[in-house]
N, C-alpha and C positions, 0 to 999 in steps of 0.2 A: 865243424861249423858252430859258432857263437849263437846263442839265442839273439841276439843283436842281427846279426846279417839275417840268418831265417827270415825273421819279422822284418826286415827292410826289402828282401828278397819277396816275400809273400805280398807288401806292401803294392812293391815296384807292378806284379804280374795280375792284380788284380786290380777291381773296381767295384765298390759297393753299390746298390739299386740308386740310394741317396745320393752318391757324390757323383754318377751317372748322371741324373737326373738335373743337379744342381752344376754342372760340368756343361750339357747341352745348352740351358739356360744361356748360359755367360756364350756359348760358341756353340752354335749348333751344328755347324759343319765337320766340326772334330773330328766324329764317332762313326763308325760304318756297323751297326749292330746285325749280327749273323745271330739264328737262331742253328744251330749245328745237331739239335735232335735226330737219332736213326729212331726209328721205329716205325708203328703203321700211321696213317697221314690220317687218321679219327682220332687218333690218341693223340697229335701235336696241333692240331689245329687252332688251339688258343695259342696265339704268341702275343711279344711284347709290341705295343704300337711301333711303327715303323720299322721294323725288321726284316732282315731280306732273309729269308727261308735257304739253308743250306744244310744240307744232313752232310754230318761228318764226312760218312762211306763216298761222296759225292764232290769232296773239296777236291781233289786233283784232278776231275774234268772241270773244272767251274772256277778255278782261279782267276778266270781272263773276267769275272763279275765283280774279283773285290777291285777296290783303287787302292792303290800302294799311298798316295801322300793320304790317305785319313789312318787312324788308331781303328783297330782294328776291334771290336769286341764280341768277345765269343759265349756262349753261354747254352745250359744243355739243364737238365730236368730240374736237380736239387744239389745237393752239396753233398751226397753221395754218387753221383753219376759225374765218371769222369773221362765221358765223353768232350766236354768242351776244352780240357786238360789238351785231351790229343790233340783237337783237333789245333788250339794254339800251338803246342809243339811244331806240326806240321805245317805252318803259317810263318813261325818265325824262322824257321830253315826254308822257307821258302822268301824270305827276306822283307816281311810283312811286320809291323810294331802293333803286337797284340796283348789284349790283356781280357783276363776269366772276369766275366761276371759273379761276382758274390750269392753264392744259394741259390742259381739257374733263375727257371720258370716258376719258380713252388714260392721263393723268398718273395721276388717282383708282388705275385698274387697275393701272397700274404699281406702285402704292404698296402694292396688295392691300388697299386699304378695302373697307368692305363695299358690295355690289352686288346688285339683285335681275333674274329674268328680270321681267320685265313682258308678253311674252304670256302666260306661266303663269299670271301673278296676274289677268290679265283671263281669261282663259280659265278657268280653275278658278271666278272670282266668276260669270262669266255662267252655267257651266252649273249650278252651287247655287243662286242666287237666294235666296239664307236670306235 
């Protein structure tokens, strides 16, 4: 492989916090952002604003959540955690148009975009029940 294809191949399967961001803007409906972190639910409970919570280990009962016609984005702790890797693998053999988030949860924060607790927001829905 050419350093040329690499770089258009990495280009193609990713998407930076920035062009994310600036992507939504112009069309907000595009994007279906999965947050795909395994681990215990104290330790992932910050995510990114509007994110539909899917732990990897979790993606093949819970396909019937994502929609096929939006881009699918997947994203997991940091740019050593390649759990989000898999779990696109596993999305686009399952016939879904996906692309890694750039530097997971850790880049996003670093950048100071916006971010929600997600126990609050589960916790607060369950005990209202409106």
């Amino acid at each position: 492989m050419l350093a040329l294809d690499y770089f258009n191949a990495r280009l193609e399967a990713t998407i930076s916090p920035m062009d994310y961001l600036k992507s939504k803007q112009i069309d907000p409906d595009k994007y279906f952002l999965i947050d795909v972190r395994n681990g215990p639910v104290h330790l992932r409970s910050l995510t990114i604003k509007g994110t539909k919570v899917i732990p990897q280990q979790e993606l093949p009962d819970r396909l019937n959540e994502l929609p096929k016609e939006k881009e699918i984005i997947v994203y997991c702790w940091d740019v050593w955690c390649n759990t989000a890797a898999k779990a696109a693998k596993f999305l686009l053999e399952h016939g879904y148009k996906v692309k890694e988030l750039t530097g997971g949860i850790a880049a996003w924060k670093e950048m100071n975009f916006p971010v929600s607790d997600s126990i609050q927001e589960v916790s607060m829905s369950d005990s209202c029940r409106c």
